[in-house]
FINU-527235 format. One line per 10 residues: number of its first residue (from 1); their letters; for each residue x, y negated, z of N, C-alpha, C, O. Coordinates in steps of 0.02 Angstrom, whole numbers, always signed. Atoms other than C-alpha are relative to their C-alpha. Example, Ala and Ser with C-alpha at 12.3 -4.5 7.8 and 13.67 -1.06 7.14 Angstrom:
2
1> as> +45:+59:+0:+615:+225:+390:+45:-60:+0:+97:-59:+33 | -42:+59:-3:+684:+53:+357:-39:-55:+37:-14:-110:+45 $
END
This chain:
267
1> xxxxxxxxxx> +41:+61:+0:+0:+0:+0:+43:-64:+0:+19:-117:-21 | -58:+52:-5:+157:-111:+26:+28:-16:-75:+57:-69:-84 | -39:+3:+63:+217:-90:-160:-7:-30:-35:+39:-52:-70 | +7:+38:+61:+113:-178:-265:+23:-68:+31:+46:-105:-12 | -23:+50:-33:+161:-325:-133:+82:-28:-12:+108:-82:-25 | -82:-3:-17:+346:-287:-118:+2:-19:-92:+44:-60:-110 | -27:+27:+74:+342:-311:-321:-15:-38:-30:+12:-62:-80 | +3:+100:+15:+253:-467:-325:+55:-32:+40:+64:-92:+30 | -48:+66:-51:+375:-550:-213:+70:+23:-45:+111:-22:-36 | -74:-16:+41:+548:-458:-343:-43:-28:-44:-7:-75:-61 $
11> xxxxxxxxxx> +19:+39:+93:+444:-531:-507:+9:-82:+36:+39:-123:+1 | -34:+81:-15:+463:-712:-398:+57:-6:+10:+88:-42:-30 | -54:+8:-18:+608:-697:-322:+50:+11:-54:+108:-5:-40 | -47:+4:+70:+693:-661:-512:-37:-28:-41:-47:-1:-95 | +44:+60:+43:+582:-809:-581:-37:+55:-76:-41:+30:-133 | +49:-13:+37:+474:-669:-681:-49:-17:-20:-74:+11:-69 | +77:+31:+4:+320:-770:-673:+37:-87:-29:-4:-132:-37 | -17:+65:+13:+446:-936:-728:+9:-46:+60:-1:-26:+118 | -8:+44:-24:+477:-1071:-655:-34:-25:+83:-13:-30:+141 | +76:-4:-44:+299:-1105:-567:-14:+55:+9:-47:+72:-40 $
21> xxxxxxxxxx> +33:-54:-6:+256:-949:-514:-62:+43:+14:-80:+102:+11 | +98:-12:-49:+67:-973:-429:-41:+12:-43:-98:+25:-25 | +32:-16:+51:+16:-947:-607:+7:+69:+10:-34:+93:+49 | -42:-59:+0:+112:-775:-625:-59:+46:+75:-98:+93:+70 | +35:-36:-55:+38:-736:-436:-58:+19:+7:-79:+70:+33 | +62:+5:-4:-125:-790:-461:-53:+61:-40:-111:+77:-28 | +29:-34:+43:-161:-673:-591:+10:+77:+31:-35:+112:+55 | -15:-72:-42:-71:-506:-523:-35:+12:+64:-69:+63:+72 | +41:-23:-47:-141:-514:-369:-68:+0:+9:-90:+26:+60 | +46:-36:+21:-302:-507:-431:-7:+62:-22:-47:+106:-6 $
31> xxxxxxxxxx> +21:-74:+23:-269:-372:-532:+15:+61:+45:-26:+106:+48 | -31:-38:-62:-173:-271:-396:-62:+14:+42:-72:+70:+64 | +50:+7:-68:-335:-326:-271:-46:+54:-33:-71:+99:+0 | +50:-50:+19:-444:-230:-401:+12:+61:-19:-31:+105:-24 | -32:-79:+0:-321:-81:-435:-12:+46:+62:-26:+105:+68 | +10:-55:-66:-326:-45:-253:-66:+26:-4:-79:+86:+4 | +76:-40:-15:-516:-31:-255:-31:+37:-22:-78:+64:+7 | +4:-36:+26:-521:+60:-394:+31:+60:+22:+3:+112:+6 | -19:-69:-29:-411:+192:-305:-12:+1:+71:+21:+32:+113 | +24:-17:-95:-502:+171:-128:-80:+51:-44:-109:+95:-12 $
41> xxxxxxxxxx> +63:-50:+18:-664:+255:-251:+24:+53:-45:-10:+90:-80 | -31:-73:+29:-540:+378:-320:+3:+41:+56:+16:+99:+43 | -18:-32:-74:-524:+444:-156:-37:+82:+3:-11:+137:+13 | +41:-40:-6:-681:+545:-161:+11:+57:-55:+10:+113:-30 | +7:-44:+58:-667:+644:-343:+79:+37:+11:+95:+92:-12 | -63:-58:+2:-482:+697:-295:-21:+34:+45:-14:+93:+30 | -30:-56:-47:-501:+779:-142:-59:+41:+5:-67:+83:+49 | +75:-75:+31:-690:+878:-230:+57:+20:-48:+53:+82:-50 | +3:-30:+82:-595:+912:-392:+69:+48:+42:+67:+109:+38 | -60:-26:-18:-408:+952:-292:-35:+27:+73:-5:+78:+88 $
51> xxxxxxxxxx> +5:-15:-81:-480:+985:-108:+51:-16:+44:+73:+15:+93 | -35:+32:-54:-375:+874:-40:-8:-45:+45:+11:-102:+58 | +34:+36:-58:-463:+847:+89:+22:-43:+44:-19:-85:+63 | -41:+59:-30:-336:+744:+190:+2:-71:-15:+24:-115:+21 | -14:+55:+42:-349:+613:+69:-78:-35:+31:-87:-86:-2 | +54:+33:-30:-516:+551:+161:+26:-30:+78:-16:-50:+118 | -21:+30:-61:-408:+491:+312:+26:-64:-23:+17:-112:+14 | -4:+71:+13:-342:+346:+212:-38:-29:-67:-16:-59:-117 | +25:+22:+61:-478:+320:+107:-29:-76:+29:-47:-116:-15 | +35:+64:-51:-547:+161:+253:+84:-56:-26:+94:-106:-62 $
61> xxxxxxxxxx> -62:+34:+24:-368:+105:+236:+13:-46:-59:+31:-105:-57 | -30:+7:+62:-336:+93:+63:-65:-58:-26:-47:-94:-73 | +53:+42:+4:-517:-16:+56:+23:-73:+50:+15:-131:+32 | -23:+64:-37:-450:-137:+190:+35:-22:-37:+30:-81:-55 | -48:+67:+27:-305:-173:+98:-9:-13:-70:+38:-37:-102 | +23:+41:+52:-403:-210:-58:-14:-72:+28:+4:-127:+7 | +27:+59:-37:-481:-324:+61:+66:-65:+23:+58:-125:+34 | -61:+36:-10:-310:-395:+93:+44:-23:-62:+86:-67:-52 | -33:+17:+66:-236:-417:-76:-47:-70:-27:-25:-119:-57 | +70:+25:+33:-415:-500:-115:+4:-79:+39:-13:-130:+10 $
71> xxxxxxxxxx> +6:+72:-33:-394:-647:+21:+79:-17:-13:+92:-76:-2 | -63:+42:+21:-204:-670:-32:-1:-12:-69:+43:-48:-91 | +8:+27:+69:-260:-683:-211:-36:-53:+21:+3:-97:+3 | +31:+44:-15:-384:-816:-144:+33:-58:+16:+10:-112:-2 | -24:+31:-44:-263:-899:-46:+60:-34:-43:+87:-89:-36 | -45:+27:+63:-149:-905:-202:-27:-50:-43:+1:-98:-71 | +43:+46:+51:-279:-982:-296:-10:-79:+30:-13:-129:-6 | +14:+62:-27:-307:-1121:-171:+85:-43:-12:+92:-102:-27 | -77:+27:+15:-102:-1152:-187:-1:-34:-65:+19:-92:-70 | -21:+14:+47:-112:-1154:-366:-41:-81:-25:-20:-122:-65 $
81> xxxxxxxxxx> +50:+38:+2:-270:-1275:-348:+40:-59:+44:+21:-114:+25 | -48:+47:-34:-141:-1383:-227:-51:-34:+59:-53:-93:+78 | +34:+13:-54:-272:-1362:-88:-39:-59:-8:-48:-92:+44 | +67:+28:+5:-409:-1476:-165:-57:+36:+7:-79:+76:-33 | +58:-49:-14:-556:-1413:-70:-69:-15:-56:-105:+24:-86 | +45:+16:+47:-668:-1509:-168:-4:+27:-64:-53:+59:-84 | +1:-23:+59:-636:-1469:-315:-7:+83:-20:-35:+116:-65 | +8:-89:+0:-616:-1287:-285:-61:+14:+21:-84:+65:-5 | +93:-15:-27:-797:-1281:-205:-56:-46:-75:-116:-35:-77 | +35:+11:+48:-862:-1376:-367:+9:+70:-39:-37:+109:-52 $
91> xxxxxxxxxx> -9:-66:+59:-781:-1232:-479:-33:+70:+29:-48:+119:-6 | +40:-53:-12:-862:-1112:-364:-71:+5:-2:-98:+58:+14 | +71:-9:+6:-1041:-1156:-392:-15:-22:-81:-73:-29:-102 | -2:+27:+59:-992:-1214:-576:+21:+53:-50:-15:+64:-99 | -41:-49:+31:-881:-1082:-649:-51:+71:-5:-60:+83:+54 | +12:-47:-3:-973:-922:-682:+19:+66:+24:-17:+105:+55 | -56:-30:-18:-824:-816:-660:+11:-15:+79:+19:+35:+113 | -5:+13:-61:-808:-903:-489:-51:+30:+41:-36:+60:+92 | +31:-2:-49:-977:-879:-425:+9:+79:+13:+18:+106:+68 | -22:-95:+4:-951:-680:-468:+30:+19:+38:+10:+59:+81 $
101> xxxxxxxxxx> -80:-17:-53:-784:-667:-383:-34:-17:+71:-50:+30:+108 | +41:+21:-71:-868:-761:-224:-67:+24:+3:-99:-20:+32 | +40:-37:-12:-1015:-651:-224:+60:+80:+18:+70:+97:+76 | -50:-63:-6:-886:-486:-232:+27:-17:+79:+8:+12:+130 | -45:-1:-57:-767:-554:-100:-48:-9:+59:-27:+26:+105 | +45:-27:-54:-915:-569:+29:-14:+54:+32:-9:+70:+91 | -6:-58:-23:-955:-411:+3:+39:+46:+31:+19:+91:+68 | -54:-43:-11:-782:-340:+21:+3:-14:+77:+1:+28:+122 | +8:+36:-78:-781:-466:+181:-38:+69:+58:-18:+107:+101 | +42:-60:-26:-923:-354:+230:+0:+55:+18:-34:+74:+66 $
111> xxxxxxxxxx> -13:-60:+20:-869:-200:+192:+65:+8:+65:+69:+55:+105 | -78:-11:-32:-687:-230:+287:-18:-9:+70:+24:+13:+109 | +11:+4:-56:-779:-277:+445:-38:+53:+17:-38:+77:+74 | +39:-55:-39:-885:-149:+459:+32:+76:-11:+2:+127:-29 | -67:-58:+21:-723:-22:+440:+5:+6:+62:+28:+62:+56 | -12:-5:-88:-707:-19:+646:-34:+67:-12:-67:+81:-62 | +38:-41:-10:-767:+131:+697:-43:+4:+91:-68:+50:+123 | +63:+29:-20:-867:+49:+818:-54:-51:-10:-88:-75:+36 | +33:+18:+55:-961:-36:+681:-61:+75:-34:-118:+83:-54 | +28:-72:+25:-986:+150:+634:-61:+46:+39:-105:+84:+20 $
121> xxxxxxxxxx> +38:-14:-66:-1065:+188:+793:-58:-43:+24:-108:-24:+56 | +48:+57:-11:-1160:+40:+812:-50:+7:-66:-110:+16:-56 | +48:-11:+60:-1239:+54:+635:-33:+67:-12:-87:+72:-42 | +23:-75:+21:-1262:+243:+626:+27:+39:-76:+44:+8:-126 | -42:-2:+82:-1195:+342:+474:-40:+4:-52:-19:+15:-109 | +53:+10:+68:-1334:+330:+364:+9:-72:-12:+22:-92:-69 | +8:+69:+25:-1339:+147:+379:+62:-16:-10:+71:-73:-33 | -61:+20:+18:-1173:+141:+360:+14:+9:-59:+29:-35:-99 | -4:-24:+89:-1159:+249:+199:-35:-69:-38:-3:-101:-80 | +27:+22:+59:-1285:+141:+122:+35:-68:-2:+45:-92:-58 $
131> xxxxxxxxxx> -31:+71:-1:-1202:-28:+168:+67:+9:-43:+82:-36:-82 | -53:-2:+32:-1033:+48:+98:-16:+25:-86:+18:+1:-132 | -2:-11:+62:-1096:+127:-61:-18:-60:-39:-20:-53:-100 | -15:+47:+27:-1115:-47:-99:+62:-8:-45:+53:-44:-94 | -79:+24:+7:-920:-55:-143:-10:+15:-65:+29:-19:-99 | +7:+6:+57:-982:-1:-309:-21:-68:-48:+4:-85:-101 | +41:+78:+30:-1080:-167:-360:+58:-50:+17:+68:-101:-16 | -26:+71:-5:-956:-267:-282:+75:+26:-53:+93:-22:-89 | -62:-25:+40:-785:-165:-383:-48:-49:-68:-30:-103:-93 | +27:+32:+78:-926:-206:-546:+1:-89:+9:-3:-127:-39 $
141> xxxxxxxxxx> -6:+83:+1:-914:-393:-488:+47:-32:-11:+52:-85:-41 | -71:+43:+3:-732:-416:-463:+24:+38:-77:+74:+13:-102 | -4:-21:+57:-734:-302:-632:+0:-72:-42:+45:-105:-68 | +23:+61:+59:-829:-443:-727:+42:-72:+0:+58:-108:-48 | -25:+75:-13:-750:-602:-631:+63:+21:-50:+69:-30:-84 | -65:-38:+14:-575:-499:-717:-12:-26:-91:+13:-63:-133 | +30:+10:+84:-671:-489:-886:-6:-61:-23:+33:-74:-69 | +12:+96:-17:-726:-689:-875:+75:-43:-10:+79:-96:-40 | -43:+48:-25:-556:-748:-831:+28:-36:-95:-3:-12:-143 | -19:+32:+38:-474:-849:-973:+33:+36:-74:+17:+34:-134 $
151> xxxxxxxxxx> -32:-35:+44:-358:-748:-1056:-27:+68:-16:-78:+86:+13 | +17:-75:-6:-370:-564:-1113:+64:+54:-7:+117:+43:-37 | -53:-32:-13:-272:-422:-1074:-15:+59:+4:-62:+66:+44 | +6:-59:-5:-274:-248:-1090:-23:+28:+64:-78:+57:+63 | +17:-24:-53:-275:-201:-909:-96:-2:+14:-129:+42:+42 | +64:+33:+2:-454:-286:-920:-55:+78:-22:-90:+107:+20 | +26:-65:+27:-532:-127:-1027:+27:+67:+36:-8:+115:+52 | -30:-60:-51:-423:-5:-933:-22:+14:+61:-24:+71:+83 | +11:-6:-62:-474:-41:-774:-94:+16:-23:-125:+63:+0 | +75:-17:+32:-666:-47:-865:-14:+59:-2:-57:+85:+34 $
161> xxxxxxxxxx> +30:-75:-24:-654:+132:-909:+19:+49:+52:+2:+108:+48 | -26:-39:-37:-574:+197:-772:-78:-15:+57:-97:+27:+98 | +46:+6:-68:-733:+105:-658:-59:+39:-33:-102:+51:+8 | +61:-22:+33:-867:+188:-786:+29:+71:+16:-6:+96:+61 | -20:-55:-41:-772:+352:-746:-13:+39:+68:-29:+96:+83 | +8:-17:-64:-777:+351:-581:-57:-4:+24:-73:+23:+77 | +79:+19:-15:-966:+282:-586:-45:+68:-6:-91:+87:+30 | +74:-55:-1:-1043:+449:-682:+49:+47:+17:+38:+100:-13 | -11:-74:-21:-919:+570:-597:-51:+8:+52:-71:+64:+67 | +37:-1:-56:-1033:+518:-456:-55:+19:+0:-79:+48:+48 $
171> xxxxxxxxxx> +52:-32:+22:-1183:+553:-546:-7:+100:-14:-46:+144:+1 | -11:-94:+1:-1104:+739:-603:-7:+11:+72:-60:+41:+80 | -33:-32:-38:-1039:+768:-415:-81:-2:+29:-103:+51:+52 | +53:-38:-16:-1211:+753:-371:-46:+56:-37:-100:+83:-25 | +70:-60:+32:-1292:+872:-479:+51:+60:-9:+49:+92:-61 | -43:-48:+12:-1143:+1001:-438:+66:+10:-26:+109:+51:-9 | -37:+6:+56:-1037:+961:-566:+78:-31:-12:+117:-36:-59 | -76:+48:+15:-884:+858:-492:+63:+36:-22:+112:+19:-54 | -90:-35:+42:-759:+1001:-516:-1:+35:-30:+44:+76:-26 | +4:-32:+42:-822:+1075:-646:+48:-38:-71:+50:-96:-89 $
181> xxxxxxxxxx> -62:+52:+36:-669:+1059:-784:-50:-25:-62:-49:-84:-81 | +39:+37:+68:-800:+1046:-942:-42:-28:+6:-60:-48:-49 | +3:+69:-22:-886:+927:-863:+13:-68:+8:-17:-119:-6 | -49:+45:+17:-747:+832:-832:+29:-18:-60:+35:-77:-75 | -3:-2:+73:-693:+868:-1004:-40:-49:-39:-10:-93:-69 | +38:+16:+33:-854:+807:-1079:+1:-82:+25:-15:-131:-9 | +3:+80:-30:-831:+646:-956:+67:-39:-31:+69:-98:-47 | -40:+41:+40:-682:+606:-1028:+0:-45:-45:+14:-104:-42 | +17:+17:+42:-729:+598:-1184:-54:-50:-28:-56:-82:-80 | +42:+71:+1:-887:+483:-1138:+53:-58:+10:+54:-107:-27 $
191> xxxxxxxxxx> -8:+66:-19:-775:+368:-1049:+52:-15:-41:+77:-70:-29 | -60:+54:+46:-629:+340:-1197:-68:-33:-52:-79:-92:-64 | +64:+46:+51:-792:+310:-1320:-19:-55:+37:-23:-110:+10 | +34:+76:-30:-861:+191:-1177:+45:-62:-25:+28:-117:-49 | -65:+53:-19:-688:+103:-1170:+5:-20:-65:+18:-79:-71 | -41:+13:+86:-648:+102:-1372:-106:-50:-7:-99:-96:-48 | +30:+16:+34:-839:+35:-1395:-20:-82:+67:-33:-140:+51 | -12:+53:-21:-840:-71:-1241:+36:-72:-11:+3:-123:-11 | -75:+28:+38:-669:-172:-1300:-52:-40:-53:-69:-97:-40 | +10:+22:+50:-754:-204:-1461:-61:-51:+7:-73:-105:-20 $
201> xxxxxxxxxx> +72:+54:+5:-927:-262:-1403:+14:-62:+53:-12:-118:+52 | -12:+85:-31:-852:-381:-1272:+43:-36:-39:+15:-87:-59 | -46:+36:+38:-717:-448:-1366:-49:-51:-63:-27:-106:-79 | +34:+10:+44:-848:-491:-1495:-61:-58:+44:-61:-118:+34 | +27:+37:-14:-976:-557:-1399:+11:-62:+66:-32:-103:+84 | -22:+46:-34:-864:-658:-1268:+54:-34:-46:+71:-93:-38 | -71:+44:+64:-727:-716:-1401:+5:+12:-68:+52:+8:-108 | +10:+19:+77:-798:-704:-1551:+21:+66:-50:-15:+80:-98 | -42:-33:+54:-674:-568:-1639:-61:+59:-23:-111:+83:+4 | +21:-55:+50:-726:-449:-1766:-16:+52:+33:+34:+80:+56 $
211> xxxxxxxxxx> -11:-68:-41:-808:-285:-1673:+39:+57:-54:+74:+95:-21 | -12:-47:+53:-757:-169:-1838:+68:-14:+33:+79:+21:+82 | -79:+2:+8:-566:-228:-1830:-2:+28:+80:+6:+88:+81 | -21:-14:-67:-557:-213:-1623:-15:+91:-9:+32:+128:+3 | -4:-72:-11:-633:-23:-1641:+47:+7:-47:+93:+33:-16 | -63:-42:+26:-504:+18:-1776:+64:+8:+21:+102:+53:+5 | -59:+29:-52:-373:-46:-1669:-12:+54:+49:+38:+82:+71 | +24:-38:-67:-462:+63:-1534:-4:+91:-14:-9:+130:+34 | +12:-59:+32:-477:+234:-1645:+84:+6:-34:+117:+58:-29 | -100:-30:+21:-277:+234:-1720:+54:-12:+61:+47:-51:+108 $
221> xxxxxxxxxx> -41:+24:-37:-129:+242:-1635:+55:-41:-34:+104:-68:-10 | -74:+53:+51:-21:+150:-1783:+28:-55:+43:+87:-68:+33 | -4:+59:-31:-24:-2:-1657:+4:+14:+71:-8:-27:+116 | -16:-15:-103:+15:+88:-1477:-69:+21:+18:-122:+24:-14 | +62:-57:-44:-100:+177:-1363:-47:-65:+37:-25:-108:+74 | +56:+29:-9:-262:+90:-1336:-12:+19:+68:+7:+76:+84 | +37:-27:-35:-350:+82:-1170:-33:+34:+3:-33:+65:+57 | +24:-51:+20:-465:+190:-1245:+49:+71:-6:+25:+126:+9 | -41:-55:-1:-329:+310:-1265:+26:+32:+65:+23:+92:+78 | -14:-28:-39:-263:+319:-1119:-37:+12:+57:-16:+40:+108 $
231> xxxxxxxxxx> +56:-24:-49:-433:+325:-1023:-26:+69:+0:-41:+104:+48 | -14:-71:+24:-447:+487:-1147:+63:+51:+47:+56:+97:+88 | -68:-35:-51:-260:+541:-1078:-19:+36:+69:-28:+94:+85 | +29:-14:-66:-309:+532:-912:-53:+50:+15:-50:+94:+58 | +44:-34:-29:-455:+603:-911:+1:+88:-19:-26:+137:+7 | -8:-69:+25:-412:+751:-997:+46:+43:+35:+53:+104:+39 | -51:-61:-42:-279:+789:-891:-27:+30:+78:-13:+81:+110 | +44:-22:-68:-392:+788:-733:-58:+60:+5:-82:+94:+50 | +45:-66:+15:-503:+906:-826:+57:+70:+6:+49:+115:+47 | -49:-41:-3:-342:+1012:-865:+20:+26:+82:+42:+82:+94 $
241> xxxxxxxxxx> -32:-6:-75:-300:+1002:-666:-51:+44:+32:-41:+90:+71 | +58:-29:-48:-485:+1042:-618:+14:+97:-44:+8:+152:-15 | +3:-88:+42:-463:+1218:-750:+46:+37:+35:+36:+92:+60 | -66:-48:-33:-285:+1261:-682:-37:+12:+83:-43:+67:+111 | +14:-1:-86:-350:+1227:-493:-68:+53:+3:-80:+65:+62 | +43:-62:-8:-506:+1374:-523:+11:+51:-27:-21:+103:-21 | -10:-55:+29:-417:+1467:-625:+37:+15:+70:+15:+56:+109 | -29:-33:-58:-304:+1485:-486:-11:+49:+74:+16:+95:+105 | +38:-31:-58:-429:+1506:-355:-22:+66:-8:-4:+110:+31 | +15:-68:+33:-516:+1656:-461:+73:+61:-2:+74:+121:+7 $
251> xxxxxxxxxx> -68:-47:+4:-342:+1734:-477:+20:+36:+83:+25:+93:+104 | +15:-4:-89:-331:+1724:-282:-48:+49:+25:-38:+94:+66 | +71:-39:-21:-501:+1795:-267:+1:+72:-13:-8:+116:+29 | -12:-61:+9:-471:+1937:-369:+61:+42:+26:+58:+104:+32 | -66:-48:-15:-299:+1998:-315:-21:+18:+99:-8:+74:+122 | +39:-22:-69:-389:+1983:-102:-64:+59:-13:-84:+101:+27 | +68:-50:+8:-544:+2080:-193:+53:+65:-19:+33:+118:+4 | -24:-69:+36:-424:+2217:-275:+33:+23:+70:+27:+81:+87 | -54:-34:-53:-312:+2241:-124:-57:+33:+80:-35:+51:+134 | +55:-7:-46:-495:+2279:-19:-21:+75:-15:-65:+79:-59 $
261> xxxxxxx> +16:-59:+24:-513:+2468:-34:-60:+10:+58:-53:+1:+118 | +75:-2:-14:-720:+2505:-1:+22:+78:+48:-11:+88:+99 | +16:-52:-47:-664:+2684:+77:+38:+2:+46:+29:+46:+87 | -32:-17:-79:-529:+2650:+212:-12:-12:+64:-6:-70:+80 | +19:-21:-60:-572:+2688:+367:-61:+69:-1:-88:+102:+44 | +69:-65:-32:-706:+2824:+320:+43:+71:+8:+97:+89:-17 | -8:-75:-25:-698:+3002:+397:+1:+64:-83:+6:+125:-75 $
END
């Protein structure tokens, strides 16, 4: 959780970000704030698909310190803004992108306080679940504020299908299905199409460009590996992991079933 930190502070400290750097900061630690949260709701599909079940001890963790990346990206922003409150509280009821982001970071607010586990106790765990499965709506908020921002950038679509991923494994894992590998398989393959048709229809209808040219861009690799591609990559290899990890189990199963002889001990 220290890393993506420790490597914003070596990209300043060797003027990576230039000169000014609160530009450079402002931007990474957004994206960093929404990487983590994207892997505080990975938490759940590794340790169904791997059973690594351990991995639910810092899944509270790894959500706080979204929550912490999220108020030092804030805090960057007010730097870069040179601590005009005014003005920064106009752009937050003005900016679209702003009001988004400040609807999200409430939530997260929300979310990080009621991480005590006498919060947990006090609310009950039903009402707790439902207050946290929020973290989905608010990830899709700091998604969009991401999408909104000025520039565009690959990470932008990447991080897109990786959150549409993680949205209908949740739908499979309830209907049985989270570690099933052709399942996963088949989810893959939704979410590089989401990503290659996503790409094209925002790009198009937030900046104008051509949707035809962005999907061809999004369907070859002549021009480097597309977010779409490597949302494909990925996902295919998690399918591959979920096949090896039951083939294994079955292999297990059978060699305890063969070594079980039905007549020893009879007379």
């Amino acid at each position: 959780m220290f890393v993506p930190a420790i490597w914003l502070l070596y990209q300043v400290g060797t003027k990576q970000f230039g000169p000014v750097p609160l530009g450079g900061m402002t931007y990474w630690s957004g994206v960093l704030a929404t990487a983590i949260l994207l892997l505080a709701l990975a938490i759940t599909p590794a340790l169904t698909i791997f059973r690594w079940s351990r991995l639910i001890v810092v899944r509270r963790m790894i959500g706080v310190t979204a929550l912490a990346y999220t108020i030092a990206h804030i805090l960057i922003y007010f730097a870069l803004r040179f601590w005009n409150f005014a003005s920064i509280a106009n752009e937050m009821v003005t900016r679209i992108s702003l009001i988004v982001a400040t609807v999200s970071t409430i939530g997260l607010i929300a979310l990080g306080a009621t991480s005590l586990d006498a919060a947990i106790r006090r609310m009950g765990a039903k009402g707790w679940n439902q207050l946290h499965n929020m973290v989905y709506v608010i990830t899709a908020l700091a998604l969009l504020h991401y999408l909104l921002s000025p520039g565009e950038f690959p990470e932008q679509y990447l991080m897109s299908g990786m959150f549409f991923w993680l949205a209908i494994w949740r739908v499979l894992n309830r209907r049985g299905l989270g570690a099933d590998a052709r399942a996963l398989a088949m989810l893959a393959v939704a979410s590089w199409l989401f990503t290659a048709f996503f790409e094209a229809g925002w790009a198009w209808a937030y900046r104008g460009y051509e949707p035809t040219g962005t999907l061809g861009l999004n369907f070859t690799l002549a021009l480097g590996i597309s977010p779409a591609w490597q949302i494909l990559a990925l996902g295919l290899l998690i399918a591959v992991a979920a096949f090896t990890q039951q083939a294994l189990r079955l292999s297990i199963h059978g060699k305890s079933m063969g070594d079980f002889d039905p007549n020893e001990g009879r007379s």
